[in-house]
C-alpha positions as CSV (number, residue, x, y, z in Angstrom):
1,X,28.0,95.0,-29.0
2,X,27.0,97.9,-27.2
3,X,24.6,100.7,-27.4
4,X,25.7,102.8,-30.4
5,X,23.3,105.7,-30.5
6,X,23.1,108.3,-28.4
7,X,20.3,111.2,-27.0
8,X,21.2,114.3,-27.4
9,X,20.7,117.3,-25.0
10,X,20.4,120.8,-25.2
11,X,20.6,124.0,-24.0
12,X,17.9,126.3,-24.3
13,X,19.0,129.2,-26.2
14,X,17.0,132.1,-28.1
15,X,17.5,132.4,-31.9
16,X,15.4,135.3,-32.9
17,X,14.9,137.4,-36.4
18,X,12.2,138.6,-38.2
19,X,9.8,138.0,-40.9
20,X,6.4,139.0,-42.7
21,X,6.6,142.7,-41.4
22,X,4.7,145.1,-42.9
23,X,5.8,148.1,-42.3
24,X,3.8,151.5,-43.9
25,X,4.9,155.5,-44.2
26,X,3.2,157.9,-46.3
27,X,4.5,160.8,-47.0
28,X,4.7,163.7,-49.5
29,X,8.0,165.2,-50.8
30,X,10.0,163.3,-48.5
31,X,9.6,161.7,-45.0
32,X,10.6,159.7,-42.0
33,X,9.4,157.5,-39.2
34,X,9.1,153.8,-37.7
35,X,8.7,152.2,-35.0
36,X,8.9,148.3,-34.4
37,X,5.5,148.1,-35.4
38,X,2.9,148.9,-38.3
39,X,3.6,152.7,-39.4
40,X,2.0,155.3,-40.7
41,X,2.5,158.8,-40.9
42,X,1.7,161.7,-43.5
43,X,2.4,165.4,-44.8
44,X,0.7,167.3,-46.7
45,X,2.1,170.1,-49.2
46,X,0.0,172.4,-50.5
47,X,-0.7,171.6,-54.9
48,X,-0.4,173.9,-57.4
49,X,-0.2,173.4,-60.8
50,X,3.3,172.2,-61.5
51,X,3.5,169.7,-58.3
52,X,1.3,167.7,-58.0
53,X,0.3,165.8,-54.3
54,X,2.4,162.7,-54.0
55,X,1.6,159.9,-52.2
56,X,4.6,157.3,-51.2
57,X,5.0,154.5,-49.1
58,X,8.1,152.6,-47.9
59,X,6.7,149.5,-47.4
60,X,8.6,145.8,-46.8
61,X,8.1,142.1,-46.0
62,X,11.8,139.7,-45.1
63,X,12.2,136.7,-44.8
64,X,15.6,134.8,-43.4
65,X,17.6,131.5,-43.1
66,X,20.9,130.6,-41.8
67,X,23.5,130.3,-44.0
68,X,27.0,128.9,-42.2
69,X,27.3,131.1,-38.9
70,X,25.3,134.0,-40.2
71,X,21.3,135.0,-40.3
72,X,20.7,135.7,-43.8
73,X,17.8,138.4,-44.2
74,X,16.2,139.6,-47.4
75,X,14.2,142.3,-47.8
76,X,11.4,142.5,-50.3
77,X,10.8,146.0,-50.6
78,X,8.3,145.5,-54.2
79,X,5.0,146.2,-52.1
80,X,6.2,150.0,-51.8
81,X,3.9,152.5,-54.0
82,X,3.6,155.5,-55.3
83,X,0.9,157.3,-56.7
84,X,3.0,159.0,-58.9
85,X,5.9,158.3,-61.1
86,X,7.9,155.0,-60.1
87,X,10.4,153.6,-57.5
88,X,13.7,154.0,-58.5
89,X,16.0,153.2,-55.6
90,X,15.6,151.5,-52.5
91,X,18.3,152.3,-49.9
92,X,18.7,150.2,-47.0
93,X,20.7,150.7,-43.4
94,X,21.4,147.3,-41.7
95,X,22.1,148.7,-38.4
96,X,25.5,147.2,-38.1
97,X,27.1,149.9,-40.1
98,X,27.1,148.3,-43.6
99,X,24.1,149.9,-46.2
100,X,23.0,148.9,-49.5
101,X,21.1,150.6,-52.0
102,X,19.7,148.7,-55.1
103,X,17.6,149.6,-57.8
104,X,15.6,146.7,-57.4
105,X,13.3,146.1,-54.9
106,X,14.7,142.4,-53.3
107,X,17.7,143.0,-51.1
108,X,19.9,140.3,-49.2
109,X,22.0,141.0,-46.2
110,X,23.9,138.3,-43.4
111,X,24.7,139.5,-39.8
112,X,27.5,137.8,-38.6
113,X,27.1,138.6,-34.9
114,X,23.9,138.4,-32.8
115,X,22.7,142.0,-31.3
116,X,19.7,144.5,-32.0
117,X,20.0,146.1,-34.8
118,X,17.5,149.1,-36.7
119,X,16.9,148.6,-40.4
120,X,15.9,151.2,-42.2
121,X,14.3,151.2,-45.9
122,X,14.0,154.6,-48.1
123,X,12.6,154.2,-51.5
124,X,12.8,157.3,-53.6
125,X,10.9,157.5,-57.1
126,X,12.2,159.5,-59.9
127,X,10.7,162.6,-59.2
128,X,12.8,162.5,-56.1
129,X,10.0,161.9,-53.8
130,X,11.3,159.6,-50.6
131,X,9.8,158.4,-47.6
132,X,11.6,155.8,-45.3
133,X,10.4,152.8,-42.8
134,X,12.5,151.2,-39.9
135,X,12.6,148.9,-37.2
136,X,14.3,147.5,-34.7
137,X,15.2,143.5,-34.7
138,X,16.9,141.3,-32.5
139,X,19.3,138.7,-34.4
140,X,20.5,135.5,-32.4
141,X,22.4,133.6,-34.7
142,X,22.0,129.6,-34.2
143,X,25.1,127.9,-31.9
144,X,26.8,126.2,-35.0
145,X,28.7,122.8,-34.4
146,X,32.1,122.3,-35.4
147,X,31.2,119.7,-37.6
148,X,28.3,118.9,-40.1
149,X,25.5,116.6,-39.7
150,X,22.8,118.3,-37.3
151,X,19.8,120.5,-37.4
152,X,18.1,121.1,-33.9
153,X,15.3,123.1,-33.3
154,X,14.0,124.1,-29.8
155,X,10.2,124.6,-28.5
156,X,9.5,127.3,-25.4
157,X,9.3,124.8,-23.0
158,X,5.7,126.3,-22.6
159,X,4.1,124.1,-25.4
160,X,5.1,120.9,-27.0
161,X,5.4,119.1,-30.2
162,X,2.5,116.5,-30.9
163,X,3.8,115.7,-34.3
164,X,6.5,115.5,-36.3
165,X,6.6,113.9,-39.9
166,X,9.7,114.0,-42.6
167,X,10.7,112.0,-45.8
168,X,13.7,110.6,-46.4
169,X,15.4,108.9,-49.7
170,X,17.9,106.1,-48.5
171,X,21.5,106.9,-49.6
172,X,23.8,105.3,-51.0
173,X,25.9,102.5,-49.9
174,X,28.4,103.6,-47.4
175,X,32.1,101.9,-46.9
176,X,31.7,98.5,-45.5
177,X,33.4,100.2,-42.0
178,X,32.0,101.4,-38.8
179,X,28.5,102.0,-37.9
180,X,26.4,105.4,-39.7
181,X,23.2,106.3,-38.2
182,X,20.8,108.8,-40.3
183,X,17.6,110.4,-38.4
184,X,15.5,112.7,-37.2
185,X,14.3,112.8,-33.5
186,X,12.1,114.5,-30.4
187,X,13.6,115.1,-27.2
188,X,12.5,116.6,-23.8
189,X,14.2,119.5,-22.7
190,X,13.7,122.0,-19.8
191,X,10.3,120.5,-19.0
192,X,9.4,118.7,-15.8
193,X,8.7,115.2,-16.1
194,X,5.1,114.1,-15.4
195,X,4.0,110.6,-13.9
196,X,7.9,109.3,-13.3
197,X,10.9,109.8,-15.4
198,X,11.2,108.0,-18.8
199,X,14.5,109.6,-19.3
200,X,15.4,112.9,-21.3
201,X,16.5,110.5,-24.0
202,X,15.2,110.5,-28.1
203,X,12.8,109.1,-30.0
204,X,14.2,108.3,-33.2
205,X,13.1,105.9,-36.3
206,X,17.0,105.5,-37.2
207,X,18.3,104.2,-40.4
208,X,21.1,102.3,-39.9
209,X,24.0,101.1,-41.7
210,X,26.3,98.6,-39.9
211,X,24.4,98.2,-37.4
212,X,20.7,96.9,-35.6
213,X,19.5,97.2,-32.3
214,X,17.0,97.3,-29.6
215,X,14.4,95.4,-31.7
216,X,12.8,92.5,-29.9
217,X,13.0,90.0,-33.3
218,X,16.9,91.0,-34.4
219,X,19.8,90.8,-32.5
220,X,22.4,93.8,-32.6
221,X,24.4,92.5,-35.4
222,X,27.3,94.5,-37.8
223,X,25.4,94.2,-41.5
224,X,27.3,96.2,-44.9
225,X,24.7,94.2,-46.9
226,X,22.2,97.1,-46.4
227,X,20.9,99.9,-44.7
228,X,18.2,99.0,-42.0
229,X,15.3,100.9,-39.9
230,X,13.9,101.0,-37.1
231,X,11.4,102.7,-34.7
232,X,13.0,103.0,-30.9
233,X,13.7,105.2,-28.0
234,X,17.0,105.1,-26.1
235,X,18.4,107.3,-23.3
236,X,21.8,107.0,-21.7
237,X,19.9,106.4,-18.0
238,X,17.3,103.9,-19.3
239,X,18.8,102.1,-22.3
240,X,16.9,100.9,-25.2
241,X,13.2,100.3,-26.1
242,X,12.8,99.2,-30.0
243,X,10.4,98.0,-32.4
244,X,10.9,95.3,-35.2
245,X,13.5,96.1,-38.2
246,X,12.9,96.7,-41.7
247,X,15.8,96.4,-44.5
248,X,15.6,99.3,-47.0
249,X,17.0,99.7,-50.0
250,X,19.2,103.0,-52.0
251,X,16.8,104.9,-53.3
252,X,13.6,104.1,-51.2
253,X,11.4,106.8,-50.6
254,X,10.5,106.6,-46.5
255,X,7.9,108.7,-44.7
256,X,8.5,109.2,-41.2
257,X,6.1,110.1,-38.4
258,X,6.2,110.7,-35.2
259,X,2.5,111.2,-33.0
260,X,1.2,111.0,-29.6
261,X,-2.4,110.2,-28.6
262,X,-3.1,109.9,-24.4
263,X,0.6,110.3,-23.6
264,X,1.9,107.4,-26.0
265,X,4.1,108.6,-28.9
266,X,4.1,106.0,-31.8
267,X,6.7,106.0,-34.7
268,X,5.4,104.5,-38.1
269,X,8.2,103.8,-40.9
270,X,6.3,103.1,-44.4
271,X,8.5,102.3,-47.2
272,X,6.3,104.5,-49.6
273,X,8.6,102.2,-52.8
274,X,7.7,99.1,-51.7
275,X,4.9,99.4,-49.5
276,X,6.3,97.8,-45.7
277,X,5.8,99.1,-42.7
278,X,7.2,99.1,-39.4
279,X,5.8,100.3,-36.2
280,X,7.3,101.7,-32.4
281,X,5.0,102.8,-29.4
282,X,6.6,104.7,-26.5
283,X,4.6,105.5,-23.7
284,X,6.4,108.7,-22.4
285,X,4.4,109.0,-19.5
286,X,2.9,112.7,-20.2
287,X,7.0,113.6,-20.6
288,X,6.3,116.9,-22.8
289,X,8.5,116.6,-26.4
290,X,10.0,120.2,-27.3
291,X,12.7,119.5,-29.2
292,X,13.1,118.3,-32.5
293,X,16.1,117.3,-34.5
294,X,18.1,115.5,-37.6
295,X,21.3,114.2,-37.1
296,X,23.8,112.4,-39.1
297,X,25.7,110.1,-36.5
298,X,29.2,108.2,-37.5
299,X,30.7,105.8,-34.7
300,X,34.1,103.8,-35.0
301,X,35.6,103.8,-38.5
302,X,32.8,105.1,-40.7
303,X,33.7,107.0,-43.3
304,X,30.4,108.8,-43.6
305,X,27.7,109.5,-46.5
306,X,28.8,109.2,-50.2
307,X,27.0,112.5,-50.5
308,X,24.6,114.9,-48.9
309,X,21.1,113.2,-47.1
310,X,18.1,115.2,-47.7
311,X,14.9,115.1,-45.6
312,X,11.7,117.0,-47.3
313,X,8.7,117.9,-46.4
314,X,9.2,117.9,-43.0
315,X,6.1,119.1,-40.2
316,X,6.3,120.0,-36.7
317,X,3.2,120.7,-35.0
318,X,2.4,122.0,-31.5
319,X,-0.3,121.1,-29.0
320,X,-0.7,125.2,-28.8
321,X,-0.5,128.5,-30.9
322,X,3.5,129.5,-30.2
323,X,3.9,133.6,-31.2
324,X,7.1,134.3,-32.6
325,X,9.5,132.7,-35.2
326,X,9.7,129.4,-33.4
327,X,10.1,127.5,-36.1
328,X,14.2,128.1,-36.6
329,X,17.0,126.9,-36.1
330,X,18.7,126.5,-32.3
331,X,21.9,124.3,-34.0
332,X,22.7,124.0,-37.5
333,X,25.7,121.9,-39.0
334,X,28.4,124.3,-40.6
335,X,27.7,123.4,-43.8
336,X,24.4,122.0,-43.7
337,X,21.3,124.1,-45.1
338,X,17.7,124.2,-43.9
339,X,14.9,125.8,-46.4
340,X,13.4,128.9,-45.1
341,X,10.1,127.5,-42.4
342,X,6.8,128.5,-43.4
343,X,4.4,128.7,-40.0
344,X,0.7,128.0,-40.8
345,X,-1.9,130.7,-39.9
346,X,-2.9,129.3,-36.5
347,X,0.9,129.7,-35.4
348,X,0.7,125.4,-34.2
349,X,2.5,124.2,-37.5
350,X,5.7,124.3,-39.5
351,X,6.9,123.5,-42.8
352,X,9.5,123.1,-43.4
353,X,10.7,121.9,-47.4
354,X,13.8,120.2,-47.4
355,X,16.8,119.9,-44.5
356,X,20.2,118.7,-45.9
357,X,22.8,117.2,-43.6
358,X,26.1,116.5,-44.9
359,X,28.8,113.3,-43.3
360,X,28.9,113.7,-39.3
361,X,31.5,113.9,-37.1
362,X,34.2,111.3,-37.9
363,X,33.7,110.4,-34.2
364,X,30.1,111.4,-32.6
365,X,30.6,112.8,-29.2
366,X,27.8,114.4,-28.3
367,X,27.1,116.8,-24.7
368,X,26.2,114.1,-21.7
């Protein structure tokens, strides 16, 4: 039977937008200003008995997530004060020639084409006191696939990934057809092998249904009894390299983890339901892992998942402090979603809370 999973490579590709900005402007009966970074300006206008000094400040944090071929950014604008009176509107300019106004402070907004684009917030308070904030952001939307199953994030090629953990719940029981393959996976890309070549292939504890391979106890075999899994790493230059199978059951809660110590990555499969455990070392040969990805592969006849897959509480961590947003998406199936990343305060981790893949491709071709 041959070789049914696949690596997959990519292209390097910049997906850039913004969050936690704080942005500040103070001003006094009106005001403007920004820049792309913190912001503050004043003005002062003389008191006098009827007007009092006002002090107001446009203020904002956003957050974003893709959502089909769009970034989706939302604006909390409810750290904004005013020293007298209350906020009454918030007005925003998206920069690509749409506005909103709201009289709430949380705002959502999608850009459907990448470019740079200058935001601008004005909150106004019912005395008619406004002062305004802006900056400039870059928005790269994600290259989405034609079809669903897939989530692929990149890592500059400057640093590397040195863990990656997810859980998964085993689906349910697909058609007795075909072969479907459910994981998540690190690749190298754009790095220069150290030591000799392993291969830009994948390491990937994949859960299988119709199908086993590269372990050294089980022979590939077609099986619609039930799903199995398995720690390995294949590449379409050097094959297969697999540890021993595990049979898993719908509904099984599975924690996946991926680690390297001294250049060897090892994959460990515990069946948190039942208690087995199943094992893979790979040693990669100092071969940097910057890529990290969940796919949802159907080969031959399959007729795909019986409903969505949902990995949780999934963590990617970095040998080294990465500035920037890193932590989002480079691919991202049409109608697949991926919860907003959280980056911890050294910058070197990512959480991320749930991933959710729908069926694959009817046939899983992907780029050589």
């Amino acid at each position: 039977m041959k070789r049914l999973y696949v690596s997959r490579v990519i292209n390097n590709a910049t997906y850039a937008v913004f969050t936690s900005l704080t942005l500040l402007l103070t001003a006094c009966g009106g005001g403007t200003g920004g820049s792309s970074s913190t912001t503050s300006s004043s003005a002062t206008t003389p008191a006098s008995p009827s007007t009092p000094v006002v002090s107001i400040v446009s203020q904002f944090r956003s957050t974003s997530a893709t959502n089909g071929p769009q970034t989706v950014v939302t604006l909390d604008a409810s750290v904004s004060t005013t020293s007298v009176g209350k906020i009454v509107s918030y007005a925003v300019i998206w920069g690509d020639g749409l506005t909103s106004t709201s009289a709430t402070p949380t705002i959502t907004h999608a850009y459907a084409k990448d470019g740079a684009y200058p935001i601008v917030l004005t909150v106004t308070t019912d005395g008619g006191v406004s002062a305004n904030t802006s900056v400039t952001v870059n928005v790269a939307n994600p290259v989405f696939r034609q079809y669903d199953g897939s989530m692929v994030i990149n890592i500059p090629t400057t640093n590397q990934i040195v863990s990656f953990t997810s859980e998964v719940i085993v689906p349910a029981k697909p058609d007795a057809v075909g072969v479907l393959a459910v994981w998540p996976g690190l690749q190298s890309q754009g790095v220069t092998t150290i030591n000799g070549s392993v291969g830009n292939g994948v390491l990937q504890p994949v859960l299988a249904w119709g199908g086993v391979g590269c372990a050294p106890t089980t022979p590939e075999q077609v099986n619609y009894g039930t799903w199995w899994i398995e720690g390995y790493y294949f590449s379409n230059a050097d094959g297969c390299h697999g540890g021993n199978v595990m049979s898993v059951a719908v509904g099984d809660k599975l924690k996946l983890t991926m680690a390297v110590t001294n250049g060897v990555w090892t994959q460990t499969i515990l069946n948190a339901t039942t208690g087995a455990m199943v094992n893979f070392a790979m040693d990669m040969k100092g071969q940097p892992q910057n890529v990290a990805e969940f796919y949802v592969e159907e080969h031959g006849k399959s007729t795909g998942l019986k409903a969505p897959v949902n990995f949780s509480n999934i963590t990617i961590t970095l040998a080294n402090p990465q500035t920037g947003n890193w932590c989002t998406p480079f691919e991202l199936g049409k109608t697949d979603t991926m919860a907003i990343p959280v980056i911890s305060a050294d910058s070197k981790s990512c959480l991320i809370s749930s991933v959710t893949l729908m069926t694959g491709a009817s046939t899983f071709n992907p780029a050589p």
